[in-house]
C-alpha positions in Angstrom: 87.4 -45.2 40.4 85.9 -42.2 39.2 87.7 -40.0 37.0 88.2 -36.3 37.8 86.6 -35.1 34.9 83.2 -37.0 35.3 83.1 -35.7 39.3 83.4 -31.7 37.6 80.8 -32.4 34.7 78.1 -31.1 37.4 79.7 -27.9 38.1 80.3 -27.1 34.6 77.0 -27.8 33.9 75.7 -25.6 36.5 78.6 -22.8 35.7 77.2 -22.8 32.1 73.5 -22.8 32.8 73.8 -20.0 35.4 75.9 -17.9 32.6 73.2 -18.6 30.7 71.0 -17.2 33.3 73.0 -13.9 33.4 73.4 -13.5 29.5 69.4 -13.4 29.3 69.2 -10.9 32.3 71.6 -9.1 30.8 70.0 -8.9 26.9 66.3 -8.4 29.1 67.9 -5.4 30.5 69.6 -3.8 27.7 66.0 -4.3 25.5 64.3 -2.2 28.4 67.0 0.3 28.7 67.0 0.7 24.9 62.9 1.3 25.2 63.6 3.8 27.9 66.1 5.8 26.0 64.1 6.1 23.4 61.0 7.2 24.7 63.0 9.8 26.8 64.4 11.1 23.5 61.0 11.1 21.7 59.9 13.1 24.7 62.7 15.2 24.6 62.5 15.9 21.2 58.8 16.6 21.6 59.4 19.0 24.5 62.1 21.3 22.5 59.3 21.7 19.4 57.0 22.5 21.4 59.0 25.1 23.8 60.2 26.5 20.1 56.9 26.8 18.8 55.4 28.5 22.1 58.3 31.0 22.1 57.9 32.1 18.4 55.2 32.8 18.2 54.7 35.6 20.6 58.7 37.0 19.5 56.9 37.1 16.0 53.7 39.1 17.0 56.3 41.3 18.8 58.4 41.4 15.9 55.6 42.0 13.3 54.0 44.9 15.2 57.2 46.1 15.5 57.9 46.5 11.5 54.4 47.7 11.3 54.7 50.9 13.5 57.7 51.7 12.1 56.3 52.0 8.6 53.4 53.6 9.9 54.6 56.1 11.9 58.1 57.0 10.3 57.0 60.7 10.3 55.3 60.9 13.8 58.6 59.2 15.7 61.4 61.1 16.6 64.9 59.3 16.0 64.7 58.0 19.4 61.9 56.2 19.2 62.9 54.9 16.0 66.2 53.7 17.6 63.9 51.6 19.9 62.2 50.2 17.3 65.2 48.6 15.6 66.5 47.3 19.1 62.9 45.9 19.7 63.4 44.0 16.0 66.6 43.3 16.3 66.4 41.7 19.6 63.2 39.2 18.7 65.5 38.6 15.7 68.0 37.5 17.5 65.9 35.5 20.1 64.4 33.6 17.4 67.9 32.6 16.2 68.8 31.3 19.5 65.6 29.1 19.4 66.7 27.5 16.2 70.0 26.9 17.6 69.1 25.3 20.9 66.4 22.7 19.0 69.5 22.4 16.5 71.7 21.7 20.3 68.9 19.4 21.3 68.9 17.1 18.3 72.8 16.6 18.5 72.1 15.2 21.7 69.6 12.8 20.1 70.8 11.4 17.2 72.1 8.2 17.3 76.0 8.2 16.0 76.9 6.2 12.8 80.5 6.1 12.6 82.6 5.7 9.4 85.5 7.0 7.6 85.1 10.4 6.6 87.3 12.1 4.2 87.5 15.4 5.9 89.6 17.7 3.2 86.7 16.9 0.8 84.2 17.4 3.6 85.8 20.8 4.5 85.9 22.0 0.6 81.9 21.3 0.0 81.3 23.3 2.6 83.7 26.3 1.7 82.3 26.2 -2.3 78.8 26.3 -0.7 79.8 29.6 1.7 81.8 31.1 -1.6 77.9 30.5 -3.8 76.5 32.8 -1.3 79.3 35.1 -0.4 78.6 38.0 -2.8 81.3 40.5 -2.9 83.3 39.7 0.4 86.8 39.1 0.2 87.3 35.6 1.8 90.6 34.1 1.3 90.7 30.2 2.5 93.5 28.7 3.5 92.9 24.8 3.7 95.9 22.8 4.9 96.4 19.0 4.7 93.6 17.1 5.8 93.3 13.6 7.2 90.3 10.8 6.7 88.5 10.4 10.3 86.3 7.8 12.0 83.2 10.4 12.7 79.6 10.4 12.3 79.1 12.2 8.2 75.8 13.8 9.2 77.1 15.4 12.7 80.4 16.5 11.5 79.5 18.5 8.8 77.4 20.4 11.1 80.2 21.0 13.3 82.6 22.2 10.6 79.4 24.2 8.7 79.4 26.1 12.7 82.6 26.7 12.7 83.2 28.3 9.4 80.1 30.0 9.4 80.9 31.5 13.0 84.7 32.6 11.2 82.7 34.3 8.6 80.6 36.4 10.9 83.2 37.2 13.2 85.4 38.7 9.9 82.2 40.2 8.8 83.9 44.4 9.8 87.6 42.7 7.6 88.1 44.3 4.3 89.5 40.8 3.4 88.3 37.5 5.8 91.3 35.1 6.3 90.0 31.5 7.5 92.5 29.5 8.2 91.4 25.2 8.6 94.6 22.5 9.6 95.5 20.3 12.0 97.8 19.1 13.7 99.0 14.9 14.3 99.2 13.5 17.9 99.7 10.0 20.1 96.5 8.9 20.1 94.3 12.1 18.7 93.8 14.6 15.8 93.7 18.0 16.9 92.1 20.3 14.5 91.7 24.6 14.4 90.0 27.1 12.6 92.0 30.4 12.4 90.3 34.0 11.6 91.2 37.3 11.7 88.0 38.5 12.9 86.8 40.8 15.9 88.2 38.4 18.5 86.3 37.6 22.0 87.3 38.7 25.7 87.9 35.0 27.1 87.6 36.5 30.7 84.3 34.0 30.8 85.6 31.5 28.8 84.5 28.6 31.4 80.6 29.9 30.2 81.5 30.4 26.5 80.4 26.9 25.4 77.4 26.6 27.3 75.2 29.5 28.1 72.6 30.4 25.4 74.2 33.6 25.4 76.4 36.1 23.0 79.7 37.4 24.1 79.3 40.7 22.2 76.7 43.0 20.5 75.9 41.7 17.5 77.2 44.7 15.6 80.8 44.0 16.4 80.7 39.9 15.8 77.5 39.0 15.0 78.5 35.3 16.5 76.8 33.0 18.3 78.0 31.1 21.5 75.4 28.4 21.1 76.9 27.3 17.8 80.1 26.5 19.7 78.2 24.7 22.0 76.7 22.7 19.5 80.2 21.9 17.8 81.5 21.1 21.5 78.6 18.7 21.8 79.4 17.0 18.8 82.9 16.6 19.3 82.6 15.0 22.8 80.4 12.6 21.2 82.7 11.9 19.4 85.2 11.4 21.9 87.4 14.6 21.4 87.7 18.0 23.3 87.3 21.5 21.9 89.1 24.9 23.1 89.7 28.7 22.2 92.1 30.8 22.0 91.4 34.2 21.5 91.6 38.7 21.9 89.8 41.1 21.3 89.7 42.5 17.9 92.8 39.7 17.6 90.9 37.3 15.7 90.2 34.0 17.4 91.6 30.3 17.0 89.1 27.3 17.9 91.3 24.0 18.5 88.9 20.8 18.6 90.2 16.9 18.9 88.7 13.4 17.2 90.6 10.4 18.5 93.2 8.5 15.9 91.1 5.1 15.7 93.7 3.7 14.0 95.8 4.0 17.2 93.4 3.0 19.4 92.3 -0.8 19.1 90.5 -0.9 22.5 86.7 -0.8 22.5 86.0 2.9 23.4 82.6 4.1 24.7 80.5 7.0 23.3 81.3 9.9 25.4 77.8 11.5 27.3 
């Protein structure tokens, strides 16, 4: 008689060896989806350089022809013209900003995420002693509340925050005294973060465009903020998994809410966020 167990040996064997099978599909296709990935960021990160580089230059030309007829013809132009001048600088100026920030967009997108704890009180206060180096003689008072320690990527974090602040600092630019306020707030299964200012405020009437066009919301005399430095905080934070909101009025100051998930909460495996 033949026992049961010898009569299943062959289907085991075969259940094993086609498992087998699918394990080394599966690793073949992961190593060619890896090499794919990677040689679409190389080229991406290839393309932004090079769409910097071909756009600065000519916005320099512009900008240094610019500076040199108004210095040599500062007698010879009415006040008109010379209004025209500082829009035609001021303009390529600012165009040359939004270049740097959309390669600095691009290369969020790119990096590869290294997650571990970050201690983001001492995080938050590097960055504010670096801002109060360079301050001069603004009045910037910091509020800092209690801060937790976060599972987060070091590198792309600190740009986030760095964004944030230095965004809150532009926007109080016209305050006799800045107030930047930086706290959060404990949830089920997420941190929720804000950055407070009393600044100039922004009209959220196209707030569904504020964290994705290339674009700024206001002159740059009354802010002097830039949308695409929200975008490239809301980039980071969805990498990270977390969502990112404002609340704000005009000449009202402004409040920017942004989320990180509580890992400690959340022992299920939990996919990078694209």
């Amino acid at each position: 008689m033949i026992k049961p167990v010898e009569m299943q040996a062959p289907a085991v064997r075969n259940t094993d060896n086609e498992l087998r099978r699918l394990k080394a599909r599966l690793a073949r296709s992961d190593e060619r989806r890896a090499a794919e990935l990677g040689a679409a960021r190389a080229d991406m990160d290839s393309l932004a350089h090079t769409i910097s580089h071909d756009l600065r230059s000519p916005l320099t030309v512009i900008s240094g022809f610019a500076e040199l007829l108004a210095k040599h013809s500062t007698k010879g132009l009415d006040r008109k013209s010379r209004h025209y001048l500082e829009l035609i600088k001021g303009s390529t100026a600012q165009a040359v900003l939004m270049l740097d920030e959309i390669l600095a967009l691009s290369r969020v997108s790119l990096a590869e995420m290294h997650c571990v704890p970050v201690d983001l009180a001492d995080l938050v206060n590097r960055v504010v002693r670096e801002f109060n180096a360079s301050k001069g003689d603004r009045r910037v008072i910091w509020m800092i509340g209690h801060l937790p320690t976060v599972q987060a990527d070091p590198t792309l974090l600190r740009q986030a925050i760095t964004s944030l602040l230095l965004n809150a600092l532009k926007f109080t630019r016209s305050r006799e005294v800045a107030r930047i306020q930086i706290g959060f707030q404990d949830g089920d299964h997420e941190l929720t973060f804000f950055v407070r200012d009393n600044g100039a405020g922004l009209d959220l009437k196209h707030r569904e465009r504020m964290f994705s066009a290339p674009q700024n919301p206001q002159a740059p005399s009354e802010a002097d903020g830039s949308t695409i430095g929200w975008a490239h905080v809301q980039r980071i934070i969805h990498r990270h998994g977390g969502r990112m909101w404002m609340q704000a009025v005009p000449d009202g100051g402004a409040v920017i809410h942004f989320t990180i998930p509580d890992e400690s909460r959340e022992p299920e495996f939990r996919s990078e966020r694209i």
